[in-house]
N, C-alpha and C positions, 0 to 999 in steps of 0.2 A: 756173807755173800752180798753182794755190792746190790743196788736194786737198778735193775736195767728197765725192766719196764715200768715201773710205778716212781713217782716223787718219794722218796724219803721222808717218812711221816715223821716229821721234829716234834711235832704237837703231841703226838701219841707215847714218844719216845719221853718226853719232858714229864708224862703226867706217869707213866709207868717211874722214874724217877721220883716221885711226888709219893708215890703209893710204897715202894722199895726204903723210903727213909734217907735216901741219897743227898737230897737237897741241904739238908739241911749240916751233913757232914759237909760237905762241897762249902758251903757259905762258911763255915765254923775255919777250914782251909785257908780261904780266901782273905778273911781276916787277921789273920796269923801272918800271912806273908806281907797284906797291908801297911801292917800294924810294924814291922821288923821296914819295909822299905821305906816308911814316914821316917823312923825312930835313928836307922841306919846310916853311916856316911855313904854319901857317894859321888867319888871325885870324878869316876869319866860318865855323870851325867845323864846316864843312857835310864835310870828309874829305878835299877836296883840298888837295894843295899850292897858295898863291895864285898861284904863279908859272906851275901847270898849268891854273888856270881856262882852259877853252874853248881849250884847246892839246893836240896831240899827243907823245909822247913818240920821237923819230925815234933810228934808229941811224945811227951812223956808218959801219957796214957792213955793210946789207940783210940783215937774218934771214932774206930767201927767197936770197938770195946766200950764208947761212953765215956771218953775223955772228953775234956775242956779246953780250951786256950791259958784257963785261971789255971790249970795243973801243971801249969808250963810246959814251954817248948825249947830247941835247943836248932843249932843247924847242923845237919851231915849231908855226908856226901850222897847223891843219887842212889847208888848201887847199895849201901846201909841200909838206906832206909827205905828202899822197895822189895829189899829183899829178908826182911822180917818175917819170920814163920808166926803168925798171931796167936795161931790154936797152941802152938806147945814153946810160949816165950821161957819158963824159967824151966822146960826139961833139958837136962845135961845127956850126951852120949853116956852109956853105962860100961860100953861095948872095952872089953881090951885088947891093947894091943899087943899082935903076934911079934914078936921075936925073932 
């Protein structure tokens, strides 16, 4: 719900972020993509690596699980890698199929 009458408390928002452990995945993020657009070509210029255009930067072992950057990373597409079920990564469907 948008805030109509009050300013948008950013300070409150930020430190709840701070207390939640978020900050610190956010940075771990942000250096990963840094680190890939230093590293990365890029011929039109515009600051990304060409290989990240309109790609996410995925871990190989979920920063909300307690990965690192050092565990490596890879690039996939958007839809991949946002759409990762965390809690049940190596369960397979067991279910068969009808006939």
């Amino acid at each position: 719900m948008p805030y109509t009458k009050s300013p948008r408390p950013y300070k409150h928002e930020y430190q709840m972020q701070l207390r939640r452990g978020e900050h610190e995945g956010r940075m771990e993020r942000q250096r990963a993509r840094r680190k890939m657009d230093k590293e990365g070509r890029d011929a039109n210029k515009d600051g990304r690596a060409d290989k990240r255009e309109g790609k996410d930067i995925a871990h190989k072992k979920h920063i909300s699980k307690g990965g690192k950057n050092s565990d490596g990373v890879s690039v996939q597409s958007r839809s991949r890698n946002r759409s990762n079920n965390r809690q049940n990564e190596k369960k397979k469907s067991t279910k068969k199929k009808r006939r």
